[in-house]
C-alpha positions in Angstrom: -10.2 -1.6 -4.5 -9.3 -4.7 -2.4 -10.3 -5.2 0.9 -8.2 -8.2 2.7 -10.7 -9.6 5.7 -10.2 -12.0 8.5 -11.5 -12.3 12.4 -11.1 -14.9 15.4 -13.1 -15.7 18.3 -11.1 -14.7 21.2 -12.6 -16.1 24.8 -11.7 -12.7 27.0 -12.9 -9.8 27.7 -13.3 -7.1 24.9 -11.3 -4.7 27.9 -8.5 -7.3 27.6 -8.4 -7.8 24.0 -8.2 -4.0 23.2 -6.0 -3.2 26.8 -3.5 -6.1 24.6 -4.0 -4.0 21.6 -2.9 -1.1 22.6 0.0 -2.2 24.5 2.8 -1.2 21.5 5.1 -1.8 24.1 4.6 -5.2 24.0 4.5 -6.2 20.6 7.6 -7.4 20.1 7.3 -10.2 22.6 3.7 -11.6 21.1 3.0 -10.1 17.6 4.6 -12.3 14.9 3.1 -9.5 12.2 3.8 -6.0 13.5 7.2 -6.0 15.4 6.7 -2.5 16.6 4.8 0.5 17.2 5.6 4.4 18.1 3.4 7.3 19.2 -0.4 7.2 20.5 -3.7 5.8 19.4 -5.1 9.0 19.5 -7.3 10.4 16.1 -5.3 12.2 13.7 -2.1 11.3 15.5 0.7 9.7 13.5 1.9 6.1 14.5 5.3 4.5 13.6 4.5 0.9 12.9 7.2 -1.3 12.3 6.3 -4.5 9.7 8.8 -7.3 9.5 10.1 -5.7 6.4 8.8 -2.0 6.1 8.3 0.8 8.3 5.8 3.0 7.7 4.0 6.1 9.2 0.4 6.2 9.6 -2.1 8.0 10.4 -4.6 7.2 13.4 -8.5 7.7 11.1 -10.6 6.2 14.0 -10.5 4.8 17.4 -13.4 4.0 19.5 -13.0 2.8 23.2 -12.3 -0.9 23.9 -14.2 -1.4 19.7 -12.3 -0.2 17.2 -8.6 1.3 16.3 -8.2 2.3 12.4 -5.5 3.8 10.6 -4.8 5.5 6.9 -1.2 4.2 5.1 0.3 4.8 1.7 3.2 4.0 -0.1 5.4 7.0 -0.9 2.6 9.1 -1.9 -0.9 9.4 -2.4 -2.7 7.6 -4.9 0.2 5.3 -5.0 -0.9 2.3 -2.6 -3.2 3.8 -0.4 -4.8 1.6 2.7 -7.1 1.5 6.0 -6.1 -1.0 8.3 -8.9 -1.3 10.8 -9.1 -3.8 14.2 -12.9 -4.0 15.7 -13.4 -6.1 18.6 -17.4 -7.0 19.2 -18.2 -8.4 22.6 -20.1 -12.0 22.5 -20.4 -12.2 26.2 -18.6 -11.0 29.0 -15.4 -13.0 28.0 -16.1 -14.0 24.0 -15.9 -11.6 21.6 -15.4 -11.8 17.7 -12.4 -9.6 17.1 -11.7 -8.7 13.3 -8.6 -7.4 11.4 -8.9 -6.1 8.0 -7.5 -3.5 5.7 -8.9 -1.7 2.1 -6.2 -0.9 -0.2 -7.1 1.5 -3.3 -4.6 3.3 -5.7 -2.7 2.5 -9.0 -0.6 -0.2 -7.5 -3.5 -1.8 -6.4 -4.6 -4.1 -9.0 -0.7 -5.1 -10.1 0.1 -5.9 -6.6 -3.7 -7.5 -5.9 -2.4 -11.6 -5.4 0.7 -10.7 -3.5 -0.9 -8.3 -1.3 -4.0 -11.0 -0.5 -2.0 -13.4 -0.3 0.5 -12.0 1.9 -1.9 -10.1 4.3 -4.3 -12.7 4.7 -1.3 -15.0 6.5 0.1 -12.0 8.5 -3.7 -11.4 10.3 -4.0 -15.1 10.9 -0.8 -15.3 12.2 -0.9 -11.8 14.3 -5.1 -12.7 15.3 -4.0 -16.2 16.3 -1.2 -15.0 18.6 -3.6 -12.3 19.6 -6.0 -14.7 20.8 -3.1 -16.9 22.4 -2.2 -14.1 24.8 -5.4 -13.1 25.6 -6.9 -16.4 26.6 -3.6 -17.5 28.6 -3.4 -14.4 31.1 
């Protein structure tokens, strides 16, 4: 199992940050990380998000209110490449909060592909939680 784990304080409201979030329609103006994303952030409802280099289907696990939006992914099939990506936004103050983006991966690819995918995912949440962040703070 690896987990790949990063977070930004973000001086808005946790109702902007998540309002932001949820805002797929969007993405392709602000999100240097995921270009795109189809369908509804509903649980158990499949999602279309479109990477830089990979679309893949997903598969909303959790989503709680203006807090926390998770998803299940794999690659091809199960047991393959298998991941939860999860955002959580915690509220500081009325207008700071600590929002975190993170994703598990588990599966027989996991340990082969372990450096790349650290590597790789680590930048991609900076770069998607800094831009994040950027629109938020500049409304």
């Amino acid at each position: 199992m690896l987990r790949v784990y990063t977070e930004i304080i973000i001086e808005a409201s946790a109702e902007e940050i998540w309002t932001n979030l949820l805002n797929f329609a969007e993405y392709d103006r602000w999100n240097p990380y995921i270009k795109s994303i189809e369908g509804n952030a509903k649980k158990d409802e499949f999602l279309i998000v479109q990477f830089p280099t990979v679309k893949m289907k997903t598969k909303v696990n959790d989503i709680i209110e203006k807090h926390m939006l998770s998803w299940k992914g794999k690659m091809v099939i199960n047991g393959l490449l298998d991941s939860i990506h999860v955002f959580r936004i915690t509220k500081i103050s009325e207008n700071c909060c600590l929002f975190e983006q993170y994703e598990t991966f588990k599966g027989i690819m996991t340990s082969f592909l372990a450096r790349k995918i650290k590597t790789s995912a680590q930048a991609d949440f900076t770069k998607m939680n800094t831009a994040l962040k950027r629109k938020c703070e500049n409304r």
